[in-house]
N, C-alpha and C positions, 0 to 999 in steps of 0.2 A: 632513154631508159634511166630511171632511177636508181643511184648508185645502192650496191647494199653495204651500208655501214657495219662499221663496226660493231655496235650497241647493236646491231640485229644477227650478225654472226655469233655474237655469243649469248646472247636469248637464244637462238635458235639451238649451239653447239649442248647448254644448260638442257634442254628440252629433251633435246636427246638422250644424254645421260639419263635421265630420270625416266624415261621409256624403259630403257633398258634396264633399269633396276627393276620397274615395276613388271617389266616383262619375266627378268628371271625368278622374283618370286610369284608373279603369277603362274609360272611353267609352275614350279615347285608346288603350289597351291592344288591345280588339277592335276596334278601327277602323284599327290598325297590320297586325294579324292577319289582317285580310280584304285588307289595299291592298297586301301585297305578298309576295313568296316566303317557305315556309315555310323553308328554308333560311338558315343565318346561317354568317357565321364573325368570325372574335376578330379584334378588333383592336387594338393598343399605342399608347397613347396617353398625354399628360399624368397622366392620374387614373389609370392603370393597363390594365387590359383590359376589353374591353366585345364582348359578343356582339350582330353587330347584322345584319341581315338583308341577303341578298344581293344583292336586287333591289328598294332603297328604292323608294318610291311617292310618300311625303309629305316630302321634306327639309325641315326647319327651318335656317336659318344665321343664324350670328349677326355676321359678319364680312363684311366685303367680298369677300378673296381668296376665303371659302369659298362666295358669290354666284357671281363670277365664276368661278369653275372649275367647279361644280355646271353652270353651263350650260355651258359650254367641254366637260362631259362628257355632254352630252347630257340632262340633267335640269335642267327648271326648277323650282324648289324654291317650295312653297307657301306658305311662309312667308321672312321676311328680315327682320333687323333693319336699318335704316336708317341710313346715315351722320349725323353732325346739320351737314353743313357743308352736306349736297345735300336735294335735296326728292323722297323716295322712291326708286325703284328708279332707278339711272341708265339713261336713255334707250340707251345704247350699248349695251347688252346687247340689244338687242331682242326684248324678251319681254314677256308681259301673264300678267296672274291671281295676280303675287305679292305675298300680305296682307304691309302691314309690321305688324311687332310689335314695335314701339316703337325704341328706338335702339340702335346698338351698347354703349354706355356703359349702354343701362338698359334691355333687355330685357323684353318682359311678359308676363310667366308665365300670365298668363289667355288674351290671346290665344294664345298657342302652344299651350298646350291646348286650346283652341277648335276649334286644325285639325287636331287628331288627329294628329301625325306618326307616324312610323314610324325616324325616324334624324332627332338635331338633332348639329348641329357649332357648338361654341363654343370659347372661349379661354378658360385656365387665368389667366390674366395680369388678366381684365377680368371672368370668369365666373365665379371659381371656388367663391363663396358660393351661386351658384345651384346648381350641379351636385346638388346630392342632389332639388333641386326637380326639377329638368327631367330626370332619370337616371325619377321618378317618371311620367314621361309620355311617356317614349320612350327607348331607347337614345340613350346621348349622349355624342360624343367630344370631348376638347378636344385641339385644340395646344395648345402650350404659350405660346407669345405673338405676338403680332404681329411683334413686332422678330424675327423668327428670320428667316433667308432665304428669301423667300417661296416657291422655288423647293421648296424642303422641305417646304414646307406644301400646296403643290397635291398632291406624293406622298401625304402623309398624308390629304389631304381625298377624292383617288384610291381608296387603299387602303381607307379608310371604305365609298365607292360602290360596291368592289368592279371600281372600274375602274382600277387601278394602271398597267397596261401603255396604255392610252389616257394617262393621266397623264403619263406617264411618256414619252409621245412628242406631247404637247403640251411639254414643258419641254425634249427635245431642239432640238425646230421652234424654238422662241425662241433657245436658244442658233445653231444653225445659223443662225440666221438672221442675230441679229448678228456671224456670223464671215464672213455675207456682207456686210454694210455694210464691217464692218472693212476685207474685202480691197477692195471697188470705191470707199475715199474714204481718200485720205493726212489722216490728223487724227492721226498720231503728232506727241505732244509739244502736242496745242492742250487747253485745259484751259473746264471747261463747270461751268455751276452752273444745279440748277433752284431757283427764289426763290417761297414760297410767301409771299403778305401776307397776316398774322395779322388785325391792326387796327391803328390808327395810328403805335403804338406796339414794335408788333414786324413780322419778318419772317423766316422759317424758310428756311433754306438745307437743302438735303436729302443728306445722305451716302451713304457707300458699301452700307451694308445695306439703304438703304432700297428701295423698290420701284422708283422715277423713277429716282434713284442711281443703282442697280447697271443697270439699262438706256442708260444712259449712258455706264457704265465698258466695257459690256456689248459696245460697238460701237468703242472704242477711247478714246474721252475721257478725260482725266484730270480727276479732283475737285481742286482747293485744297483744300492744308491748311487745317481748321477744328480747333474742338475738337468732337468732335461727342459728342453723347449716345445711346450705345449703339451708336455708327458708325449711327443713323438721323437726325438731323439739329443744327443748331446754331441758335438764334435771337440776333438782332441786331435792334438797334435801328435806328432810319433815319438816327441821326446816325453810326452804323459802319457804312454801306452800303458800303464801299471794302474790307471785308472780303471782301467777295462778287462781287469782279473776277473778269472769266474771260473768255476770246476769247468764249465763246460765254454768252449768258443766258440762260434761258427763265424764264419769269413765268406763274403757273399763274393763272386767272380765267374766272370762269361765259360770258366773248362774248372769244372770241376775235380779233373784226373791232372791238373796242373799246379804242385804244389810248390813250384814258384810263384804261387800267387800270393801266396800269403805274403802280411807286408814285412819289410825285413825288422821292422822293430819289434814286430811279436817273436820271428825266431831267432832274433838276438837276446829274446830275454826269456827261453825254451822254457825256464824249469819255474815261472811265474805263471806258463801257458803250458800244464800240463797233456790239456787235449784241445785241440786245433782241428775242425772239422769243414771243408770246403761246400758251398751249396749255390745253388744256380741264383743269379743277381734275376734272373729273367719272370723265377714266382717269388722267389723271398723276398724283393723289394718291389718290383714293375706286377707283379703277378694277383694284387688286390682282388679277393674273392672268395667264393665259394671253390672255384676250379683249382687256383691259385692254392687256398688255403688245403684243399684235399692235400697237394703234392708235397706242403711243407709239413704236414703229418706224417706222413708219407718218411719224409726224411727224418723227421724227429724219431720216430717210431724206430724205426730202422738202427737208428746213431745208438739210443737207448736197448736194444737187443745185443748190440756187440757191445756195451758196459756188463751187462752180464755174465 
């Protein structure tokens, strides 16, 4: 008997592997095929253009904003990558059945294939080594980054689902809405900051592009000049917490009825931080969206009622 060498145990061990690659995305392929309309059309995005199906089944996201707007548009998507500051899918959204597959920051390609999708949505900015991975297991669109105006990106994650004009009248409803706070509360000229603690060491002031931000600006607040990074936010230390003056504070933290949370350098320096308002980290920073954005209205709305 002819011995089997080396050189053929690993041509053969190589062979295999690549079956089984080509086996889980071909699972993934007819399991897209069966879950949802035969129908596609193109859509422009980050990586170019991508044909992807009309009437997704299985959403993959790998973002917050593209969480929260997938159910804003009536689709709970059965897969999500997960924030790493919160613990799974944030309760706010209230929905159940969605696998996480690992984090925003580091995605995992086994599990995604696992669930067969049918349409994944990532970022070009955080994704874009993955994309020929994950293009292999499903049609796959990226935005182009987080920092873009989120507002832009629920159209694009719209257009993907094939629900653009729903999209599209989720982001008018937000802005309406803030043009109704505007009008029913005088806050021309008062200036607001939301204050994100890092660790003990830092704490992140939020700007104008960012998602808290611009819902802030949104309703008539004015930012303090910071230096900001990418107009999304500026971090400081706790010995420059005087940077981060403003009529109005909010401080983002997982218990909002816990006002030990506040960091001790703002209440060491109480009468520079007249008003100190606590709000959930879970939509005012993880919470990117239309669903998200409702609830930080919600709260703004609210804060602004007891100034009165």
């Amino acid at each position: 008997m002819r011995p089997f060498s080396t050189r053929r145990l690993l041509v053969a061990t190589s062979s295999l592997a690549a079956a089984v690659v080509l086996a889980v995305a071909g699972c993934s392929t007819d399991a897209s095929s069966d879950s949802s309309s035969s129908q596609v059309h193109s859509v422009e995005h980050a990586r170019g253009s991508t044909e992807v199906p009309d009437d997704p089944q299985r959403v993959v996201v790998l973002e917050p904003v593209e969480l929260d707007t997938a159910v804003a548009l009536g689709v709970t998507p059965v897969g999500a990558a997960v924030a790493s500051n919160v613990k799974g899918v944030p309760e706010y959204l209230g929905v159940d059945g969605v696998t996480p597959v690992g984090t925003v920051p580091e995605p995992d390609l086994e599990a995604i294939a696992a669930l067969t999708p049918d349409l994944i949505l990532g970022t070009e900015s955080r994704h874009s080594k993955l994309y020929d991975q994950l293009s292999a297991i499903a049609p796959t669109v990226f935005m182009k980054t987080q920092a873009d105006p989120w507002q832009e990106n629920v159209l694009l994650i719209g257009e993907a689902m094939n629900r653009k004009d729903k999209a599209q009248e989720l982001v008018d409803g937000f802005n309406d809405r803030c043009a109704s706070i505007r009008d029913k509360f005088d806050v021309e000229g008062k200036t607001a900051n939301l204050i994100r603690p890092r660790d003990e060491t830092t704490l992140s002031v939020y700007g104008p592009t960012s998602f808290a931000g611009s819902a802030l600006t949104c309703v008539g607040l004015t930012l303090p000049d910071q230096e900001w990074k990418d107009g999304l936010q500026a971090d400081i230390s706790p010995e420059n917490i005087l940077r981060a003056k403003a009529d109005y504070v909010f401080v983002t933290t997982s218990d909002v009825d816990d006002r030990s949370t506040i960091p001790a350098a703002i209440t060491a320096n109480s009468k520079d931080f007249p008003s100190v308002t606590l709000v959930d980290t879970s939509y005012w920073v993880s919470g990117v969206g239309p669903k998200g954005g409702s609830l930080v209205l919600d709260d703004i709305e609210h804060f602004l009622d007891t100034q009165q």
